[in-house]
KOLSEPA-768407 format. One record per residue (C-alpha): residue number from 0; z, y, x; chain. Coordinates in steps of 0.5 Angstrom, whole numbers, plus 2048, in hexadecimal, padded with zeros to 3 digits. Layout:
BEGIN
 seq   w   v   u mol
 NUM   Z   Y   X   A
...
end
This chain:
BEGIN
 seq   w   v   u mol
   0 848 80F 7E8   A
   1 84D 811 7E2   A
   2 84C 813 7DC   A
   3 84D 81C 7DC   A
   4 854 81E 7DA   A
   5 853 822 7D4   A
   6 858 828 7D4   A
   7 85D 82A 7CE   A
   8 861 830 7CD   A
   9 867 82A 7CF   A
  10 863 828 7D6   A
  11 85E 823 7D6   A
  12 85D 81E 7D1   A
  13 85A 817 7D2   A
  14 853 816 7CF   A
  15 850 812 7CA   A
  16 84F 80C 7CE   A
  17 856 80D 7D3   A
  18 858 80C 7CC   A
  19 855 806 7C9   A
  20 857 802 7D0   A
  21 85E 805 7D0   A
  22 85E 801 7CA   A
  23 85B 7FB 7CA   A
  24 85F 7F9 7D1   A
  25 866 7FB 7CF   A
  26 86A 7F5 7CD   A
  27 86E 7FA 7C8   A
  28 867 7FA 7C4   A
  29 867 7F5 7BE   A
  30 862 7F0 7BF   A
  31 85F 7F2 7B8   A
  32 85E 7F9 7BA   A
  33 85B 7F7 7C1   A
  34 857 7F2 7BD   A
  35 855 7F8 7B7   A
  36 853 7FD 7BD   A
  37 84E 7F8 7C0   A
  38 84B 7F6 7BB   A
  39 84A 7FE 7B8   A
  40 847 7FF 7BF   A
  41 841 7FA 7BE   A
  42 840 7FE 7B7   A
  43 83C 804 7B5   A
  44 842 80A 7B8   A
  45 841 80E 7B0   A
  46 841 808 7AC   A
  47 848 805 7B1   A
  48 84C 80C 7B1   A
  49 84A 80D 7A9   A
  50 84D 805 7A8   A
  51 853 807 7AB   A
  52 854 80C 7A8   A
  53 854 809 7A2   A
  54 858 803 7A4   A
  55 85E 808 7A7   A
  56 85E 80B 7A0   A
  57 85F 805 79C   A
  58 864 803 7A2   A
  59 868 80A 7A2   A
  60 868 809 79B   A
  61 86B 802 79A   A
  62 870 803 79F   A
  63 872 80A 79B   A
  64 873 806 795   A
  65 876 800 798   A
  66 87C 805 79B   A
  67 87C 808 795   A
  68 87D 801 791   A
  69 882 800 797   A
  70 886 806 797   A
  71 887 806 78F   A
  72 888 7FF 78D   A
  73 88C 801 787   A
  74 885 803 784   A
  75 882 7FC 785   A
  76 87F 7F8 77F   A
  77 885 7F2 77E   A
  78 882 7EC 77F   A
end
């Protein structure tokens, strides 16, 4: 039986788990994404999300001040 098709004002949209399962069996998907979103299915579902958020906020801002560096290197500290 299929899961029920969730209807957004686009169409229908995929539920959570049609989600969860689109990804885990793309072979586009990193094997460290499959491999997070496994491990945070066995985990607390608050406890997983709340992580998550805080890794991608410190992600997103690493990355922003990787480009920053990257799109300014005359401003970066000589070695």
């Amino acid at each position: 039986m299929n899961p029920p098709i969730q209807t957004g004002s686009d169409g229908p949209t995929p539920t959570t788990q049609e989600t969860i399962e689109t990804i885990l069996n793309d072979p586009a998907a990193s094997n460290w994404l499959k491999t997070s979103l496994q491990s945070a299915l066995s985990r607390d579902a608050v406890d997983a999300a709340n992580d998550a958020q805080n890794l991608a906020e410190v992600l997103v801002a690493r990355s922003d001040q990787l480009v920053r560096q990257l799109a300014t290197p005359h401003l970066q500290p000589k070695k």
